[in-house]
C-alpha positions as CSV (number, residue, x, y, z in Angstrom):
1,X,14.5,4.3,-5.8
2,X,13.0,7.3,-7.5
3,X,16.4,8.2,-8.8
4,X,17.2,5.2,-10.2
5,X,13.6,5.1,-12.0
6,X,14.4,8.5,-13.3
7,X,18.1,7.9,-14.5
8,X,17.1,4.7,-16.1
9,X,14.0,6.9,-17.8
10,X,16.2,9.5,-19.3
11,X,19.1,6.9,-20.7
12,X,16.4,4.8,-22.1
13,X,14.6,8.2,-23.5
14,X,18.0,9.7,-25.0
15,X,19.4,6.1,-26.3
16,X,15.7,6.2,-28.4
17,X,16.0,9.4,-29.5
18,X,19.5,9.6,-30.6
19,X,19.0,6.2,-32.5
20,X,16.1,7.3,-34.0
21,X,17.3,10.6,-35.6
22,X,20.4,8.9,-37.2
23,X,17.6,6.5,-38.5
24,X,15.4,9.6,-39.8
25,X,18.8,11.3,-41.1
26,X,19.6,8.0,-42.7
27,X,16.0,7.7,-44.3
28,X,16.3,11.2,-46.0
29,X,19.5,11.3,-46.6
30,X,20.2,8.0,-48.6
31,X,16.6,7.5,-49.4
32,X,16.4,4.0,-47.7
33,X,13.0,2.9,-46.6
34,X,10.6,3.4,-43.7
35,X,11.2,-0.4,-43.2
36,X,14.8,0.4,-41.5
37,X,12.9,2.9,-39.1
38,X,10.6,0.1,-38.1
39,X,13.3,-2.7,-37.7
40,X,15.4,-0.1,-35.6
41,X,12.7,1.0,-33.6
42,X,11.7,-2.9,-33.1
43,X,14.8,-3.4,-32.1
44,X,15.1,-0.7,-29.3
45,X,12.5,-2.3,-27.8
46,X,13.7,-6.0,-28.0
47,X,16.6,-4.0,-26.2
48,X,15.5,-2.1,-23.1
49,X,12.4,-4.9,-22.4
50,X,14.7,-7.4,-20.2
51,X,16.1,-3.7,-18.4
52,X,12.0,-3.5,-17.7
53,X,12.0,-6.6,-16.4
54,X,15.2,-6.2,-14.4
55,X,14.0,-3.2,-12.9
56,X,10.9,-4.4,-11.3
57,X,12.7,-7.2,-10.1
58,X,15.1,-5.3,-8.3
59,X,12.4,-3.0,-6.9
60,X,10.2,-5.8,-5.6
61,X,13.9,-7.3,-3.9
62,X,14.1,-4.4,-2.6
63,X,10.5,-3.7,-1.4
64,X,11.2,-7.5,0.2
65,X,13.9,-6.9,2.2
66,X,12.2,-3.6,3.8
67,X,9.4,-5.4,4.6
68,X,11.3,-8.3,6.3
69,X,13.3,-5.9,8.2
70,X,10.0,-4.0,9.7
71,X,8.5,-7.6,10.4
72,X,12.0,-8.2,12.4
73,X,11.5,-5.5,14.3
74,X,7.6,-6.2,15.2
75,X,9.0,-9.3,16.5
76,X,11.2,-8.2,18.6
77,X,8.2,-5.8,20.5
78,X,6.4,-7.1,23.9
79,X,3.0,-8.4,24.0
80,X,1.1,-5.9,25.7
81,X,-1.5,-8.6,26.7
82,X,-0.8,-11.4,28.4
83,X,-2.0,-14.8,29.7
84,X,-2.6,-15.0,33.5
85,X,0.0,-17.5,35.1
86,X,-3.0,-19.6,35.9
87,X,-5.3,-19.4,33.0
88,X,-7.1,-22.7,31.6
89,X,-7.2,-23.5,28.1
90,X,-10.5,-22.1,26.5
91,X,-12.2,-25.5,24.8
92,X,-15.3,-24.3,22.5
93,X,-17.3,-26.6,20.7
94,X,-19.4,-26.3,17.8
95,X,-18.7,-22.3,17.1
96,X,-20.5,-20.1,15.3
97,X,-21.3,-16.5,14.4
98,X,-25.0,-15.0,14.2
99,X,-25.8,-11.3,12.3
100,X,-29.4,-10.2,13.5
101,X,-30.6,-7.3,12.6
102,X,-28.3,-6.1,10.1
């Protein structure tokens, strides 16, 4: 997962970069105006937000699946304790729980 986090970092980091010095190159070079920086910077993010989104999905899929697999096998374990063959149904009435002293 780390790797994929990373990867995904670094793409997203270079792609801004990259798009961003053309737009500074652009800026000084034709004399356009900060406005274009904004709007391509805005739009970078409009970009890479649903890959955000996607991501975390995908992580808590994943984090999902792991977890049903360790419940699996905690199912599949014996009881250590069991009932007695001939053990009564415990019937309480009216419980309650009493802190004295604390």
């Amino acid at each position: 997962m780390n790797a994929i986090n990373v990867s995904q970092q670094m793409i997203i980091g270079i792609t801004n970069f990259a798009c961003l010095a053309f737009c500074i190159y652009d800026i000084i070079d034709k004399d356009l105006q900060v406005g274009v920086f904004v709007t391509v910077q805005i739009f970078l993010v409009q970009i890479f937000a649903p890959l955000f989104f996607l991501g975390t999905i995908f992580n808590m899929a994943i984090t999902g699946f792991v977890d049903m697999y360790h419940f699996c096998k905690l199912m599949q374990e014996d009881n250590i304790i069991r009932d007695a063959p001939n053990a009564t149904i415990l019937n309480v009435s009216n419980p309650s729980i009493e802190f004295k002293n604390v």
